[in-house]
C-alpha positions in Angstrom: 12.4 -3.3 -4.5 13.4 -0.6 -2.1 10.6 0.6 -0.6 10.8 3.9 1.0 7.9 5.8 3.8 7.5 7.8 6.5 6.6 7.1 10.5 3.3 8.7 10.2 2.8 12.2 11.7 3.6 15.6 10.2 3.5 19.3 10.3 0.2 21.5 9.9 -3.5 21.0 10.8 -4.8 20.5 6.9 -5.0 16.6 6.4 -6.3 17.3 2.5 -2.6 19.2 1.5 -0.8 17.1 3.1 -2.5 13.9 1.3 -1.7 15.5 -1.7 1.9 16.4 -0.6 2.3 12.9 0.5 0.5 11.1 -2.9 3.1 13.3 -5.3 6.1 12.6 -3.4 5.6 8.7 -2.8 3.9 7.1 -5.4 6.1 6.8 -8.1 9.6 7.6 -6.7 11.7 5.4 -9.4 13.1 2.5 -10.8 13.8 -0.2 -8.2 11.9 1.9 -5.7 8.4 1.3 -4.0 7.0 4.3 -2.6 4.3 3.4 0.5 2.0 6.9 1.2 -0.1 6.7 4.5 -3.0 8.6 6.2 -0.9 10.7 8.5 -1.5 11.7 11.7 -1.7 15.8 12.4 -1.0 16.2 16.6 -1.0 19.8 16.1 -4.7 20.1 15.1 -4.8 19.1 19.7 -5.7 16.3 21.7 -7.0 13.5 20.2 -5.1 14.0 17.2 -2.1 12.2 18.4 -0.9 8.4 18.0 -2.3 7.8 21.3 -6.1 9.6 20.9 -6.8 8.4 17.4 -6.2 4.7 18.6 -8.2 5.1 21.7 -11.0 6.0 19.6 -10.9 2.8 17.7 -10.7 0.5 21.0 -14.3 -1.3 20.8 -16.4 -0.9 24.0 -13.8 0.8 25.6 -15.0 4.4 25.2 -12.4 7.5 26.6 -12.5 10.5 28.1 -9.2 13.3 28.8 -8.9 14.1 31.6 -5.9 15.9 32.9 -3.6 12.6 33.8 -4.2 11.6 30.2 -6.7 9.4 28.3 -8.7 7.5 30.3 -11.3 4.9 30.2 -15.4 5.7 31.1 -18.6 4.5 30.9 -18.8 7.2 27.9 -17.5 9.1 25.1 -16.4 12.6 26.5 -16.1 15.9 24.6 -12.3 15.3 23.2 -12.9 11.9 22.3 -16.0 13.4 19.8 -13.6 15.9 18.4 -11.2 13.1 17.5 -14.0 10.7 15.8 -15.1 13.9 13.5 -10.8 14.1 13.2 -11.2 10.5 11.9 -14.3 11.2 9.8 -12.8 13.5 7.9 -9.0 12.3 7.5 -11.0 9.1 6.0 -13.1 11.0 3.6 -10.2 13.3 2.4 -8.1 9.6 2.1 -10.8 8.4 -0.3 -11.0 11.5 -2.5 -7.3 12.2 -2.9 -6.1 8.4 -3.0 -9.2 7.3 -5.4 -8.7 4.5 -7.5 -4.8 3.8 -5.9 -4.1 0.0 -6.0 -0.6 0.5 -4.7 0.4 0.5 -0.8 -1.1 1.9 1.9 0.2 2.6 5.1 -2.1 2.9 8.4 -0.4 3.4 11.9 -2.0 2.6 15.7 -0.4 2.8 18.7 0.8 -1.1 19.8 -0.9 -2.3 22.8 1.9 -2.0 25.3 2.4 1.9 24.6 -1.8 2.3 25.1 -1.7 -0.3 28.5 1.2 2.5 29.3 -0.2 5.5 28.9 -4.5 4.5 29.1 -5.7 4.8 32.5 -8.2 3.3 34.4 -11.6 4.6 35.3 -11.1 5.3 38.9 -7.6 3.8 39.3 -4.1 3.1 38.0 -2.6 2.9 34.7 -4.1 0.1 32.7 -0.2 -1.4 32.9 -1.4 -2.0 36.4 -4.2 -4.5 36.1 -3.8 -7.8 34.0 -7.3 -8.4 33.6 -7.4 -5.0 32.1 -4.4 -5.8 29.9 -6.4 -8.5 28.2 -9.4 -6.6 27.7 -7.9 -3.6 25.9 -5.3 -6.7 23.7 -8.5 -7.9 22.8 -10.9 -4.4 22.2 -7.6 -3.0 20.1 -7.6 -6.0 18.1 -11.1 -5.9 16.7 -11.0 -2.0 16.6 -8.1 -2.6 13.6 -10.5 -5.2 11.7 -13.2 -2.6 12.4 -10.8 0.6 10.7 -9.2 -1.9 8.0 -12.9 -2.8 7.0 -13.7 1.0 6.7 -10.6 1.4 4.7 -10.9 -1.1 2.7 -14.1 0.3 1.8 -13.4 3.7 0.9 -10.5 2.2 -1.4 -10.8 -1.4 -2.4 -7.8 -1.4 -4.7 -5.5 -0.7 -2.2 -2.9 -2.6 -0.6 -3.7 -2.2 3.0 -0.2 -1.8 5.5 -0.2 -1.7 9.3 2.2 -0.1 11.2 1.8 -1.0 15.1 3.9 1.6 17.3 5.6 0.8 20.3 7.3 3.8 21.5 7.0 2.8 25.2 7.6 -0.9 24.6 11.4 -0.9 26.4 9.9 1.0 29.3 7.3 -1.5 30.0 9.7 -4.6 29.4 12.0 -2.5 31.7 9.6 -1.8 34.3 10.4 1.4 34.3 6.9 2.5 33.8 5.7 4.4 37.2 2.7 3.8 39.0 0.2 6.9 39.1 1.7 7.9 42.4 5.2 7.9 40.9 6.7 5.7 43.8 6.7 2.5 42.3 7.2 0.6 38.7 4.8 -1.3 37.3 5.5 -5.3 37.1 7.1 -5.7 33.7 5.3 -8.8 31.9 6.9 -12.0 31.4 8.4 -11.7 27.7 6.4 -15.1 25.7 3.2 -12.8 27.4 4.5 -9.5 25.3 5.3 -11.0 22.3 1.7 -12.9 22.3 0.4 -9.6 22.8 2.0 -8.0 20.1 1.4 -11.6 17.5 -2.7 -10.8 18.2 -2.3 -7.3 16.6 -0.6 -8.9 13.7 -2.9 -11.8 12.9 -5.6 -9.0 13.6 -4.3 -6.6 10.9 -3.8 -9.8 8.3 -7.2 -11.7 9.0 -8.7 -7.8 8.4 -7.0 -8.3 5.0 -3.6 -6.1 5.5 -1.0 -7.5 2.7 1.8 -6.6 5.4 2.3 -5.5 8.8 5.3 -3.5 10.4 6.2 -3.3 14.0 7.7 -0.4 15.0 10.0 1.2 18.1 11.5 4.1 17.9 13.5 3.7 21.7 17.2 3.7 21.2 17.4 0.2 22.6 14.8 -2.0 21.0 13.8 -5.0 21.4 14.6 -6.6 18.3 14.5 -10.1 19.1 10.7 -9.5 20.7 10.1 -7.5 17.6 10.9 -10.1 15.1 9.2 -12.7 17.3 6.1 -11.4 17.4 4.9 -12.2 13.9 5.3 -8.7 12.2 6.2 -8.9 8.6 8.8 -5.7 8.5 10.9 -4.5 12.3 10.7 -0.5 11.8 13.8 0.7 13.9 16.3 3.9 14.6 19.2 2.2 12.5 21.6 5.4 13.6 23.0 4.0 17.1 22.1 0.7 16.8 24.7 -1.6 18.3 26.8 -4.0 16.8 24.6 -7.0 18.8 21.5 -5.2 17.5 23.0 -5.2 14.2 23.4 -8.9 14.2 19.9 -9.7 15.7 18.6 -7.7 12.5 20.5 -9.8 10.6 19.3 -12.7 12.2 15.6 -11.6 11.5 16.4 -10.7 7.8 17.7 -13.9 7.8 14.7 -15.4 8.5 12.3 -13.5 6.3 11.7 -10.4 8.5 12.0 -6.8 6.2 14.5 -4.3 7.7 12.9 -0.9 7.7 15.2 1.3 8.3 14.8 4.3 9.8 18.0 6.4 8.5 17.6 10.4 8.2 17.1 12.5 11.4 14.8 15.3 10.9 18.3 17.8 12.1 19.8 16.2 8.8 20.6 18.2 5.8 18.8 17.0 3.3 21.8 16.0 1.0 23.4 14.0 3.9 21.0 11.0 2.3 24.3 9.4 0.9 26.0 9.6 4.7 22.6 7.9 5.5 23.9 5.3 2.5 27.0 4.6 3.9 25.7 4.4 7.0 23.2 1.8 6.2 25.6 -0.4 3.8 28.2 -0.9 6.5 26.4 -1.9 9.2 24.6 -4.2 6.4 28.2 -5.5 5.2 29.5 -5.7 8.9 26.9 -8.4 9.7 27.7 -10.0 6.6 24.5 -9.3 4.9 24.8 -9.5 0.9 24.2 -6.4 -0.6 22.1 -7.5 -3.1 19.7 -8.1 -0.7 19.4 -4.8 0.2 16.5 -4.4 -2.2 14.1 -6.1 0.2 15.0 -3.0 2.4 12.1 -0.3 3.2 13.5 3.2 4.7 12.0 5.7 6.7 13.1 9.1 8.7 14.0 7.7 12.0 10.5 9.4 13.4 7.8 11.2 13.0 7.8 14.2 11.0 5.2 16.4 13.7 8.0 18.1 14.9 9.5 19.7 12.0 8.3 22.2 9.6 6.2 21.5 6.4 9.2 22.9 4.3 11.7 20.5 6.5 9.0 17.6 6.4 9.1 17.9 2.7 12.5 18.4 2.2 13.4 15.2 4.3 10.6 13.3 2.9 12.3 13.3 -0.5 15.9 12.8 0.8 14.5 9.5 2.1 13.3 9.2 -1.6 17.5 9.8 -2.8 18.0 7.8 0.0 16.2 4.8 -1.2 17.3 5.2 -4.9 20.8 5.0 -4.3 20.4 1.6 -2.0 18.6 0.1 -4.8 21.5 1.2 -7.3 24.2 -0.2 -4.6 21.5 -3.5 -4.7 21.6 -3.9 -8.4 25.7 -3.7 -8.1 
């Protein structure tokens, strides 16, 4: 089965209509298709409401504050960080009402632990990029805040099949070094690779010993790490597949090979909406070029190639259901 999604933000400040939006147009796209719905995330409602804020607040005994570099650790909650657990309160409760009784997939995002060690900063100092010790205390706080939010989750809706996305947006900058220090005159030490991916493989046994049925690792930088990514112990690599290289190409192949899912991501939000059979083409050659059978493009999940906050709710919808043709006519190319 094709399964098709989206990244995880969208348009508008109104979490309850765009539950709804996102329970009609993904739950029962069509033969051959799975269709995964998540709790999105609304970065337009302000700070805290972002990828980055909402996962800070789940970090156990490593309470926030913004402040005008960014989020940064305290010795206490301030103001913002409030706003964004009442943000979480009620996203959860609206999740339960809308999505009562589902028993099909679920999809929860958090920012990876490389993109927070990138962009969390430390209480009277650097980026927490900057500090090992640090590094191993937020690995380890972000690990038992996903058991905490699956348990919660699991709660509200016991039926479900629990999914968790991890984003790394900033993951090729920190394996780079091209992270800068908070004086902006040197790069932070890149960490050793077998470190990175150990770091990411403790967010992934997190999310399944919390009782996810799947996890996804995702990176939306135009060079990612695919190797690291299909390393690491995620069950699904979520990538940009609409630049990749042909070596990238072949080190997906490689980790389909191997039992890894392919999510694709494969319509840009500029797209018109009918270009979802370009996106087809797209996606089947660089499939045939690595001499992947097409029939095994059914194992396949698609995706826009980002987030949808940037767009408006009439494009968000619009390319939210292309990636729904989209998905349909792989599993029809699949099928033969």
């Amino acid at each position: 089965m094709v399964t098709v999604s989206g990244i995880g933000s969208w348009p508008g400040t109104d979490v309850h209509t765009t539950l709804l939006t996102l329970r009609e147009e993904l739950t029962d796209p069509a033969d051959g298709v799975t269709g995964m719905p998540y709790l999105p995330e609304l970065p337009a409602r302000g700070p805290g409401a972002d990828m980055l804020g909402r996962t800070a607040h789940l970090l156990v005994d490593l309470p926030v504050d913004l402040q005008p570099q960014g989020w940064r650790l305290t010795a206490r909650p301030g103001g913002d960080a409030q706003r964004t657990g009442s943000w979480w309160r009620q996203d959860l409760d609206e999740l339960a009402e809308v999505f009562s009784g589902w028993n099909g997939l679920l999809k929860l995002q958090v920012s990876g632990p490389w993109t927070l060690a990138s962009e969390l900063w430390l209480p009277m100092g650097d980026r927490v990029l900057s500090d090992a010790g640090a590094v191993r205390d937020l690995v380890a706080s972000l690990a038992s805040g996903i058991d905490d939010h699956l348990t919660r989750v699991r709660h509200l809706l016991p039926e479900a099949a629990l999914v968790v996305q991890v984003d790394e947006p900033a993951l090729t900058r920190v394996l780079r070094g091209e992270v800068r220090s908070a004086s902006g005159y040197r790069r932070l030490e890149a960490p050793e690779p077998e470190y990175a991916t150990e770091v990411l493989r403790a967010q992934m046994t997190a999310a399944h010993e919390a009782g996810a049925v799947s996890t996804v690792i995702h990176c939306c930088a135009a060079e990612p790490p695919i190797r690291m990514l299909h390393e690491c112990g995620a069950d699904a690599v979520s990538v940009d597949t609409t630049g990749l290289s042909e070596q990238r190409w072949e080190r997906l192949a490689t980790a389909v090979e191997g039992g890894t899912t392919l999510v694709a991501g494969a319509m840009t939000p500029e797209a018109d909406p009918a270009s979802y059979r370009d996106a087809h083409d797209r996606l089947v050659q660089g499939w045939r070029a690595v001499g992947l059978p097409l029939a095994r493009l059914d194992d396949l999940g698609v995706t826009p190639v980002c987030g949808l906050a940037g767009a408006s709710p009439r494009q968000a919808l619009a390319l939210t259901r292309a990636t729904v043709h989209l998905a349909r006519e792989l599993a029809e190319t699949a099928a033969g």
